[in-house]
Each structure stands twice: as C-alpha cells, then as structure tokens.
PyMOL CGO cylinders between C-alpha atoms (Angstrom):
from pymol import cmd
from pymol.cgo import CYLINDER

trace = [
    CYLINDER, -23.96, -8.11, -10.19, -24.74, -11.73, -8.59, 0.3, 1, 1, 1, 1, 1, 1,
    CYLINDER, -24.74, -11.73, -8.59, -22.09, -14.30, -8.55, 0.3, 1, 1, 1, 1, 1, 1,
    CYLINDER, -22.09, -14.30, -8.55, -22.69, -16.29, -11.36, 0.3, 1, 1, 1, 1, 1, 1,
    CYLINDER, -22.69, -16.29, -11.36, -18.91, -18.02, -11.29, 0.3, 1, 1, 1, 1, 1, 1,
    CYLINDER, -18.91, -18.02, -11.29, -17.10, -19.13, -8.21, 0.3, 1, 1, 1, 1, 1, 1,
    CYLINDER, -17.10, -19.13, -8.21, -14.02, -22.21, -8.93, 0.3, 1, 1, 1, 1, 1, 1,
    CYLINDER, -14.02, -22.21, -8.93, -12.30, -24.03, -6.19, 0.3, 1, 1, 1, 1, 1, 1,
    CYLINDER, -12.30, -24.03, -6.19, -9.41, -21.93, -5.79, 0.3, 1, 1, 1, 1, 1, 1,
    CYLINDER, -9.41, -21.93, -5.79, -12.18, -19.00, -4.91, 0.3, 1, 1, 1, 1, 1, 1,
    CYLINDER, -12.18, -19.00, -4.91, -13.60, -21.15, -2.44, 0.3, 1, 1, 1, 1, 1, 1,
    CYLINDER, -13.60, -21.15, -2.44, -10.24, -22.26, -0.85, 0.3, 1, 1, 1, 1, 1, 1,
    CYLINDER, -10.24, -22.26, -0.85, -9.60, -18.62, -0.22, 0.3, 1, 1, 1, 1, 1, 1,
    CYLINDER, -9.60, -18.62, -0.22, -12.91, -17.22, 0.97, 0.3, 1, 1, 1, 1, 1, 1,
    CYLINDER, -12.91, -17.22, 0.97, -13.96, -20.18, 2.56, 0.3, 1, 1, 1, 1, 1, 1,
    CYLINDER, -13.96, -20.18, 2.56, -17.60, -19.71, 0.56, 0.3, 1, 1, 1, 1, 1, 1,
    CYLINDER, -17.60, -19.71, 0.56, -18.48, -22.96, -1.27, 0.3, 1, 1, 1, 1, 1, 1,
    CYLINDER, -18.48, -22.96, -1.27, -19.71, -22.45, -4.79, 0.3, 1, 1, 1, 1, 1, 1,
    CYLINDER, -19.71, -22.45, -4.79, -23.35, -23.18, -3.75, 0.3, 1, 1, 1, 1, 1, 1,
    CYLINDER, -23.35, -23.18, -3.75, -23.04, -20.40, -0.82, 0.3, 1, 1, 1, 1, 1, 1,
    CYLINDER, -23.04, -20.40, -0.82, -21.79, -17.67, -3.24, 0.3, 1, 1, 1, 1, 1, 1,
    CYLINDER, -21.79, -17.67, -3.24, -23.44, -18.49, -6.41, 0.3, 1, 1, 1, 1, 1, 1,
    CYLINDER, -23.44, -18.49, -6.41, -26.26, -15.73, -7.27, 0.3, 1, 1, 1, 1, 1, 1,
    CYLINDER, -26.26, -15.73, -7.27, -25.38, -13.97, -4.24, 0.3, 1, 1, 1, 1, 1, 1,
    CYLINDER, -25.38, -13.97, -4.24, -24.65, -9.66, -4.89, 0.3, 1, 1, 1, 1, 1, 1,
    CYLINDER, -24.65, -9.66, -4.89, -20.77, -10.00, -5.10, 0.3, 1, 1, 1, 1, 1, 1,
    CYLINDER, -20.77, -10.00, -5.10, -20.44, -6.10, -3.67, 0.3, 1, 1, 1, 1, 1, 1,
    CYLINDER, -20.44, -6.10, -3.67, -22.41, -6.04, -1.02, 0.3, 1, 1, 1, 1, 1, 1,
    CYLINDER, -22.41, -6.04, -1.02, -21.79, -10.17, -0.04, 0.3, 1, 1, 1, 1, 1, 1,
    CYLINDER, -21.79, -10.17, -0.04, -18.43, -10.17, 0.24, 0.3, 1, 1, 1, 1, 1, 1,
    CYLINDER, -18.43, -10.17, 0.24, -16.87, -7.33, -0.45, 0.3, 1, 1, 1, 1, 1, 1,
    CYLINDER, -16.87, -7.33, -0.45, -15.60, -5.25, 2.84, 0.3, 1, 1, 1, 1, 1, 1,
    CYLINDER, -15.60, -5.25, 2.84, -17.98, -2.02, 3.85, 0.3, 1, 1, 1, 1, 1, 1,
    CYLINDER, -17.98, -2.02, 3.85, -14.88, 0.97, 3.43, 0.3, 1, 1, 1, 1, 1, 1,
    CYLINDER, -14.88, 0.97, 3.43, -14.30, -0.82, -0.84, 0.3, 1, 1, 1, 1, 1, 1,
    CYLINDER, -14.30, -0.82, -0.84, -17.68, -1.64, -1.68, 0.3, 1, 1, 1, 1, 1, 1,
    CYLINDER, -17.68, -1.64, -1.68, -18.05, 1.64, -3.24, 0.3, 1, 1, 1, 1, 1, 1,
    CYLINDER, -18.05, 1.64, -3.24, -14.69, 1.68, -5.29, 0.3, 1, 1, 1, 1, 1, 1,
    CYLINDER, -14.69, 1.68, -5.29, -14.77, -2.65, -6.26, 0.3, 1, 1, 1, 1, 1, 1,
    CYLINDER, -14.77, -2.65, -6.26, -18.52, -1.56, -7.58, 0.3, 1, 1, 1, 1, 1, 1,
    CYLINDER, -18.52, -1.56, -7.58, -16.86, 1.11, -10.02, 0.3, 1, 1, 1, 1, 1, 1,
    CYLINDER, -16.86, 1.11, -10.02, -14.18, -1.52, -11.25, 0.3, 1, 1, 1, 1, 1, 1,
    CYLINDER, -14.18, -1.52, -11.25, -17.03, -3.62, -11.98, 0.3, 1, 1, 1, 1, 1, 1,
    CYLINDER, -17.03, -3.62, -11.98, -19.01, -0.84, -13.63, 0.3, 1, 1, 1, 1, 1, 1,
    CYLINDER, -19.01, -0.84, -13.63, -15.87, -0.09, -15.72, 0.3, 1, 1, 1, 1, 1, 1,
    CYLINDER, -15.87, -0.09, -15.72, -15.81, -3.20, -17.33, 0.3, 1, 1, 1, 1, 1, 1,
    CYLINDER, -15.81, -3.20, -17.33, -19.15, -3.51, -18.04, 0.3, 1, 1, 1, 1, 1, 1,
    CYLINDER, -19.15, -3.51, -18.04, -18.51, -0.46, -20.06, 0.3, 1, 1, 1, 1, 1, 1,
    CYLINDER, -18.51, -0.46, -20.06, -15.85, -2.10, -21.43, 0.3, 1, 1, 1, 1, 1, 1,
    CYLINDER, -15.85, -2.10, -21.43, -13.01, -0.78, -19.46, 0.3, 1, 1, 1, 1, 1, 1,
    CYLINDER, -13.01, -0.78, -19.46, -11.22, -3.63, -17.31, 0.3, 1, 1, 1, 1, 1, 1,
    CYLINDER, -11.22, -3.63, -17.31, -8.98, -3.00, -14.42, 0.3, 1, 1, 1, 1, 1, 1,
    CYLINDER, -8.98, -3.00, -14.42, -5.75, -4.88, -13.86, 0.3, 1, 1, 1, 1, 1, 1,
    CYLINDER, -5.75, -4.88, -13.86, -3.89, -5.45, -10.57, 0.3, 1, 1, 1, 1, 1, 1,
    CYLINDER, -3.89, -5.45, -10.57, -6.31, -3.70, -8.14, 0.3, 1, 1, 1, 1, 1, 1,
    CYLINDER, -6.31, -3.70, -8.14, -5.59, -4.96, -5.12, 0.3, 1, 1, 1, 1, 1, 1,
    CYLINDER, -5.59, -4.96, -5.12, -8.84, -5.47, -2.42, 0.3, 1, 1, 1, 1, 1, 1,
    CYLINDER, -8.84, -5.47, -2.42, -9.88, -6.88, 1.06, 0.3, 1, 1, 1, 1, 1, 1,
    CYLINDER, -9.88, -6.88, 1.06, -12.04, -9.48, 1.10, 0.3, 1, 1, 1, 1, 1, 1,
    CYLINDER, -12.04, -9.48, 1.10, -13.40, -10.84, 3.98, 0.3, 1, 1, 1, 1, 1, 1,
    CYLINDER, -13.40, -10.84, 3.98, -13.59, -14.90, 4.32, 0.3, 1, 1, 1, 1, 1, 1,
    CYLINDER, -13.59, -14.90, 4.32, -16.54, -16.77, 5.77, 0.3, 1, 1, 1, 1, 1, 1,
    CYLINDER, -16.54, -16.77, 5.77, -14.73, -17.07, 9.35, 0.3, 1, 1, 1, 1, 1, 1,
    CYLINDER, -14.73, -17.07, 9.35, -14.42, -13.15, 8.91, 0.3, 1, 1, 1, 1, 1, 1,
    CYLINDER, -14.42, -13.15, 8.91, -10.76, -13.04, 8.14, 0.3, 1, 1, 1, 1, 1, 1,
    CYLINDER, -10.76, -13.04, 8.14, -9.35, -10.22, 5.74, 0.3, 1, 1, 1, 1, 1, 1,
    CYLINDER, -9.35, -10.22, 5.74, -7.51, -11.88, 2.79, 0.3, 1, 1, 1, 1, 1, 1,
    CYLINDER, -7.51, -11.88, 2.79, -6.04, -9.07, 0.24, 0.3, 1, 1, 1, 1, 1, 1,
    CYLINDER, -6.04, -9.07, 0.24, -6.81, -10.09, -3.14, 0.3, 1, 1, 1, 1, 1, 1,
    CYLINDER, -6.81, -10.09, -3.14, -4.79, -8.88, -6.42, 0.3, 1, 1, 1, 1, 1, 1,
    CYLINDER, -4.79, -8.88, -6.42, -7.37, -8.46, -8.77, 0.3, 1, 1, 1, 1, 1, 1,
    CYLINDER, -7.37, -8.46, -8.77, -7.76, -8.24, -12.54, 0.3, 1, 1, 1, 1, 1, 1,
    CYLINDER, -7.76, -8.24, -12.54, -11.87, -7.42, -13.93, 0.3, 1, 1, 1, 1, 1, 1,
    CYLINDER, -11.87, -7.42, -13.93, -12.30, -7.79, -17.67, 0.3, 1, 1, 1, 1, 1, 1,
    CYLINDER, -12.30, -7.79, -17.67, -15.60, -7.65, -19.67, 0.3, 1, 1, 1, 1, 1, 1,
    CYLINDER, -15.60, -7.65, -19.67, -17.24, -10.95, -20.32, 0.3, 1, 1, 1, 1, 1, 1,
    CYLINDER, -17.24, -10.95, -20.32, -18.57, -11.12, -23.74, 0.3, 1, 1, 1, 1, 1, 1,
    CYLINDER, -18.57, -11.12, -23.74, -20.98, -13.20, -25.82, 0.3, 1, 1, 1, 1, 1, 1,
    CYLINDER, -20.98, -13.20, -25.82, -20.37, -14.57, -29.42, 0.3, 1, 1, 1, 1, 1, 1,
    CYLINDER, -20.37, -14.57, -29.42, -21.94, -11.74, -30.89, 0.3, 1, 1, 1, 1, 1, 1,
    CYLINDER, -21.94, -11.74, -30.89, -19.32, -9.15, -28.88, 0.3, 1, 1, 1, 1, 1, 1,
    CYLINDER, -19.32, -9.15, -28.88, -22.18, -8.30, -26.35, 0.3, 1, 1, 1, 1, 1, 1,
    CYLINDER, -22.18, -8.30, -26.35, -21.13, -7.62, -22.79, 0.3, 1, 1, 1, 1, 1, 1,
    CYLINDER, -21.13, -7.62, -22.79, -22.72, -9.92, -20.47, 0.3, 1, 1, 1, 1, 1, 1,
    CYLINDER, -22.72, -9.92, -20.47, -20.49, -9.46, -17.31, 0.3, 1, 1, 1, 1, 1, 1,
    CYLINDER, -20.49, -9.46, -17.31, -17.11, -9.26, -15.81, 0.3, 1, 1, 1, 1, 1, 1,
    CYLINDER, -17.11, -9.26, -15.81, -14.73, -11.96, -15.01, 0.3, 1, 1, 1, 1, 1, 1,
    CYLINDER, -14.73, -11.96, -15.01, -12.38, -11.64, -12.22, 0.3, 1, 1, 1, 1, 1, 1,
    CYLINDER, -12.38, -11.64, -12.22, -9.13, -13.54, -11.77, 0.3, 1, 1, 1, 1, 1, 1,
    CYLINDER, -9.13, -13.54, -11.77, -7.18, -12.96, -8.55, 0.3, 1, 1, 1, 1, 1, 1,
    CYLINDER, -7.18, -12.96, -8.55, -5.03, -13.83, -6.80, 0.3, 1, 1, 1, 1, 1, 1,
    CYLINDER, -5.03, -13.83, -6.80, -3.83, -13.37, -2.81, 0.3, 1, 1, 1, 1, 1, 1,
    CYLINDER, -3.83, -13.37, -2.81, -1.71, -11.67, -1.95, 0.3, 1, 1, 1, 1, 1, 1,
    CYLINDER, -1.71, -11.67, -1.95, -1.99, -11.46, 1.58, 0.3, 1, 1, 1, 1, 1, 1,
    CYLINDER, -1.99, -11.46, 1.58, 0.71, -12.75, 3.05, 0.3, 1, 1, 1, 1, 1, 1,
    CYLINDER, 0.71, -12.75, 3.05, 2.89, -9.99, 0.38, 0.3, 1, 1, 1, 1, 1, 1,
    CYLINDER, 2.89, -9.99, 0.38, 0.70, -7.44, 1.99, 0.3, 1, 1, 1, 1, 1, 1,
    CYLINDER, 0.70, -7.44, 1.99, 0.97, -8.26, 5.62, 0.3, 1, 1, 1, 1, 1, 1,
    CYLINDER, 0.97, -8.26, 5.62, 4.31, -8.16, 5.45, 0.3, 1, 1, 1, 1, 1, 1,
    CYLINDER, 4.31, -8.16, 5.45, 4.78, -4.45, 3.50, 0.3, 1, 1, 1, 1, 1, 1,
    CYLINDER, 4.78, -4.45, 3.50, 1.70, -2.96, 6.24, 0.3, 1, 1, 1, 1, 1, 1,
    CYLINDER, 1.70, -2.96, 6.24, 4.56, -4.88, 8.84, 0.3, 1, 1, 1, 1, 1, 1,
    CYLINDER, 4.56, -4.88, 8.84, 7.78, -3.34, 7.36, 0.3, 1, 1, 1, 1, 1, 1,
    CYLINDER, 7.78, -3.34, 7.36, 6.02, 0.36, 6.51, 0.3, 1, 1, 1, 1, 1, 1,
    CYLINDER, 6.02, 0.36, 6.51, 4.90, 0.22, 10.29, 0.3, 1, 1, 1, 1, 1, 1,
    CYLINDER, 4.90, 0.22, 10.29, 8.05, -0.86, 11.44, 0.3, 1, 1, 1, 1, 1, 1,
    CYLINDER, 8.05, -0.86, 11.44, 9.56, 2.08, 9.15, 0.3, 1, 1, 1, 1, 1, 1,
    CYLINDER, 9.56, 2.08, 9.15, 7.13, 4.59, 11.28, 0.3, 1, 1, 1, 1, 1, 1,
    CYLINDER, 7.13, 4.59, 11.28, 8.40, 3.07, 14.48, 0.3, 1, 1, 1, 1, 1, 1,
    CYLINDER, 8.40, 3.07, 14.48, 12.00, 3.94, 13.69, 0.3, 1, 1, 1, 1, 1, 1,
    CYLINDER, 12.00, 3.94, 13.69, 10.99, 7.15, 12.19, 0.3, 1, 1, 1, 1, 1, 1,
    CYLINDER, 10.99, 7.15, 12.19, 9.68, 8.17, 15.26, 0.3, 1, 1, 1, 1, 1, 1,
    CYLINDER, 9.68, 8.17, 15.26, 12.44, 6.52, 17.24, 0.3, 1, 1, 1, 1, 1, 1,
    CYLINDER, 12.44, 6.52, 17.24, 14.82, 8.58, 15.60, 0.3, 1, 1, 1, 1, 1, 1,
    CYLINDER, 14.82, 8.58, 15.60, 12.91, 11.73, 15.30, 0.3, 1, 1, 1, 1, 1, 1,
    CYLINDER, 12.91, 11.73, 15.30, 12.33, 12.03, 19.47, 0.3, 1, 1, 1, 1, 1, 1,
    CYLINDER, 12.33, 12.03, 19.47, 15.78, 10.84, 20.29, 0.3, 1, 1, 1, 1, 1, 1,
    CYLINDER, 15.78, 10.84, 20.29, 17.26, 12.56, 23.12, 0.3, 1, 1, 1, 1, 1, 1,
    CYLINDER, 17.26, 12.56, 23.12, 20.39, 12.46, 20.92, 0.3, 1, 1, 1, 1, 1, 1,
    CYLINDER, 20.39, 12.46, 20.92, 21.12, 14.08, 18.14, 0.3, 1, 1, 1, 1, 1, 1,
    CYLINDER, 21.12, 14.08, 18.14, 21.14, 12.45, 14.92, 0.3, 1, 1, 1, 1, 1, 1,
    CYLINDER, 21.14, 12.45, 14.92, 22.01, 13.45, 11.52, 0.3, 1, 1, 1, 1, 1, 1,
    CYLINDER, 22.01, 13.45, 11.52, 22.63, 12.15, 8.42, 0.3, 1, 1, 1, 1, 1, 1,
    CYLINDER, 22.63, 12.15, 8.42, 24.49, 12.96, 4.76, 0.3, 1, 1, 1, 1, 1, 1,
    CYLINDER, 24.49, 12.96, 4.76, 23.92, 11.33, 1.75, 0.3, 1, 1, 1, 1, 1, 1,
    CYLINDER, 23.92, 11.33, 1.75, 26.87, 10.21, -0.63, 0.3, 1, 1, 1, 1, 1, 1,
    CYLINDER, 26.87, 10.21, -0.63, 27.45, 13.97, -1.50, 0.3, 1, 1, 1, 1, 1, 1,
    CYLINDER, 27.45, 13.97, -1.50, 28.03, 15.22, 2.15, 0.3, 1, 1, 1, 1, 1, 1,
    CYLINDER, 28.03, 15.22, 2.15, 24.33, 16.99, 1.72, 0.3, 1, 1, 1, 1, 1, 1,
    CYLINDER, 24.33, 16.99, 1.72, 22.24, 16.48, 4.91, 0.3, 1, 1, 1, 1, 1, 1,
    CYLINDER, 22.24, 16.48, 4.91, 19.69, 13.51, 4.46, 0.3, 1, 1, 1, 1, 1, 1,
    CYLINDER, 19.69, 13.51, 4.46, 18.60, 13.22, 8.82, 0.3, 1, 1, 1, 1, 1, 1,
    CYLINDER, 18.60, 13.22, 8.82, 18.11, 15.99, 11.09, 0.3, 1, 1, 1, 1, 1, 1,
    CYLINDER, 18.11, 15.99, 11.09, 16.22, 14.55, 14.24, 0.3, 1, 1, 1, 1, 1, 1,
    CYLINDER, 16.22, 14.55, 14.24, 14.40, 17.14, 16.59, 0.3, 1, 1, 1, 1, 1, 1,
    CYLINDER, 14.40, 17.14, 16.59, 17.11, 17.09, 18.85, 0.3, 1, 1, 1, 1, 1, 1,
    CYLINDER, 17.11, 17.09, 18.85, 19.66, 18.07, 16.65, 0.3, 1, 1, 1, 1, 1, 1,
    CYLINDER, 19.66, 18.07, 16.65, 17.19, 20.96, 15.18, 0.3, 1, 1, 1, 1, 1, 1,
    CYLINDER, 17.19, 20.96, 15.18, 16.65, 22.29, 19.43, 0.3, 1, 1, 1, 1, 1, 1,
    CYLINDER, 16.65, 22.29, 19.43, 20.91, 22.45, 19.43, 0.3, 1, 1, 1, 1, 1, 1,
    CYLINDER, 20.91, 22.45, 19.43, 21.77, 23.81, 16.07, 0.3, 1, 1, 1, 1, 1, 1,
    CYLINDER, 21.77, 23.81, 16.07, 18.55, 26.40, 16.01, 0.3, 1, 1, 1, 1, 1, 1,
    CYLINDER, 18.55, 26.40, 16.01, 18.29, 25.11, 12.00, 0.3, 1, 1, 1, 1, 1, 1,
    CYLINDER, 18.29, 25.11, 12.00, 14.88, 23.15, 11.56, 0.3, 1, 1, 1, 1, 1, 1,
    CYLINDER, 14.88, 23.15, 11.56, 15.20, 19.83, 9.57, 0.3, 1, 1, 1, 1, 1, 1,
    CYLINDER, 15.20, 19.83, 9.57, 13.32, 21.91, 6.58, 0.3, 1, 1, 1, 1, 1, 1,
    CYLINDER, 13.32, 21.91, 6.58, 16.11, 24.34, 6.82, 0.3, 1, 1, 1, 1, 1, 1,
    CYLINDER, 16.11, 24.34, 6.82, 18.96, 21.76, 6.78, 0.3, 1, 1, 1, 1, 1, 1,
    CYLINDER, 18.96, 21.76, 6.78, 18.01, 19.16, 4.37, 0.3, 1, 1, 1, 1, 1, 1,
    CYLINDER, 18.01, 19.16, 4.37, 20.10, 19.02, 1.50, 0.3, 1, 1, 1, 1, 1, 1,
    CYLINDER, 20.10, 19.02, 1.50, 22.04, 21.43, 2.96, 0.3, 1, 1, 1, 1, 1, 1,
    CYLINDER, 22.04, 21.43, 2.96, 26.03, 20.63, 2.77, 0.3, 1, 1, 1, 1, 1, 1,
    CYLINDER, 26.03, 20.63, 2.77, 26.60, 19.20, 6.17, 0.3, 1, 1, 1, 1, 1, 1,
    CYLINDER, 26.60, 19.20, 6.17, 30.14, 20.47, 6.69, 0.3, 1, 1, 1, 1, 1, 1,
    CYLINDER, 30.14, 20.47, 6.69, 30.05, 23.78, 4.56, 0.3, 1, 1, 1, 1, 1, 1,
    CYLINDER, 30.05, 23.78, 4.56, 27.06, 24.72, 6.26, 0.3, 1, 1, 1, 1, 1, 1,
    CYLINDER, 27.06, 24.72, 6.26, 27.28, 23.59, 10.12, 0.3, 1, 1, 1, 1, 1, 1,
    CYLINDER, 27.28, 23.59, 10.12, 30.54, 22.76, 10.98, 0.3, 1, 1, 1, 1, 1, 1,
    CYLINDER, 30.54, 22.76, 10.98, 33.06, 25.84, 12.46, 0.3, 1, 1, 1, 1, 1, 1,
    CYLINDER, 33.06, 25.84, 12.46, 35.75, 26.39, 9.94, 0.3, 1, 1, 1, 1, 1, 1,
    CYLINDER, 35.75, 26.39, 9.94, 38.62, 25.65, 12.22, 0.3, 1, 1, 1, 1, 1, 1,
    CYLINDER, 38.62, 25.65, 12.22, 36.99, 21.86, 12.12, 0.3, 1, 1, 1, 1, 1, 1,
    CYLINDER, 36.99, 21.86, 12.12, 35.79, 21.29, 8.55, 0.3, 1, 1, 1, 1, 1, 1,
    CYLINDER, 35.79, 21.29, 8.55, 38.98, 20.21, 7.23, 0.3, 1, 1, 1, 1, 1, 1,
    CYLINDER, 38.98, 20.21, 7.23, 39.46, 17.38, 9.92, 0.3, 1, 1, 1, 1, 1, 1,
    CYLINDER, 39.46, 17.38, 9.92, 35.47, 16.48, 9.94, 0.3, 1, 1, 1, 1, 1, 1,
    CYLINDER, 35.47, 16.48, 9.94, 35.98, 16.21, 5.72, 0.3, 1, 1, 1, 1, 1, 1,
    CYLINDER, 35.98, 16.21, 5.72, 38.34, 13.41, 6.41, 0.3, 1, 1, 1, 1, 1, 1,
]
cmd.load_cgo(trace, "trace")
C-alpha cells in the first residue's frame, strides 16, 4: 500500500514532508528491513478486516534515526462498508523505549555482575526460600543455583548447630 495520508505530526516525527511520503510504498519506504515483513501482515490484517492495536515498530526518520512508534492499524472503509485501506494512528514512544532497552541492559549488567562475583552471594525471598545463588556460591556449597532455588535457605544449607542463631 502507497501512502495516501501523511498529517503534520507524521512529518514532525519522520522528518518526511507530506509531499515526500505521499504515494510512496509505506513498507518498503520507511519501514526498517528486519519489520518490513511483520508491519506488511498488520497491514494485510486489516485489510481483511482485522486491525491491530498497540504494535509497537521502528521507523527510521529521513536523517536515518530509529524512532519507535506505538501503533494502532484499523480498516478504512467507504460509505457502502467497503474496505479501501488502513489508517494508522501512532504515536512515539521512543524515548519510553530507550529507556526500558537502557534499564533491561542495565538489569543484564548487574546480572552478570552478580553472577561472576568472586564473592558469594545469595539471596531469600520473604519466606527464607533461596531467590540468588551466584556461581561462586554454587563452586563452595557444591549445590548448583538450579538445585538451590526455592530451596529453604537455612533448613537446607546452614549446619544445625547455627540455624537457630542464623533464623534470628
């Protein structure tokens, strides 16, 4: 499908006047290499009559940035109830997106951080059942993280003589 709609909010975000998008093939025009595939089924979909809410894309801008778009695609009809297109309404979301690919690689950072530690580290949930068992703690107890999670910690790995004071 060619452009055929393209307001000034669309244009502030791609940087694509109206005139430079307008009966251009939306898919393969603007749409990033890796989604073309999947945006062209969406659009597919609701020429069938099947729209798509809140499927979020990357879209790449005129001066080749990536914006992420949160998109809705609903069948465009005529008078008569004919489909005739798809109108999409997004919106971007790409600062909201930035920051959760920021925090979940952040996350992976202290994941890993934690699971090469030359410390051991463990952890217990509000139950006293083990939540954390970093490598190094698996190399001095012999018990693989697998083996210890939800596991309870002080039942399970502590000497009897010491569970009573490490309960407190």
């Amino acid at each position: 499908g060619d452009v055929n709609e393209w307001n000034d909010k669309t244009a502030e975000i791609t940087g694509f006047s109206k005139e430079e998008a307008f009966d251009k093939p939306l898919v393969s025009t603007f749409i990033v290499p890796s989604l073309r595939r999947s945006v062209q089924e969406v659009l597919d979909n609701a020429l069938r009559g099947k729209g798509t809410s809140n499927y979020e894309l990357e879209f790449r801008t005129k001066s080749n940035e990536i914006r992420y778009l949160l998109v809705n695609a609903t069948t465009r009809r005529d008078a008569e109830n004919n489909i005739v297109g798809v109108v999409g309404v997004a919106q971007d979301v790409t600062e909201a997106a930035q920051h959760d690919r920021a925090v979940a690689a952040m996350a992976r950072e202290l994941r890993q951080l934690v699971d090469t530690a030359n410390a051991p580290i463990f952890g217990i949930d509000v139950d006293g059942n083990v939540n954390e068992w970093n490598d190094k703690t698996a190399e001095i107890t012999g018990f693989s993280g697998d083996e210890a999670f939800n596991q309870p910690l002080v039942s399970t790995f502590i000497v009897p003589k010491l569970r009573q004071s490490v309960q407190e």
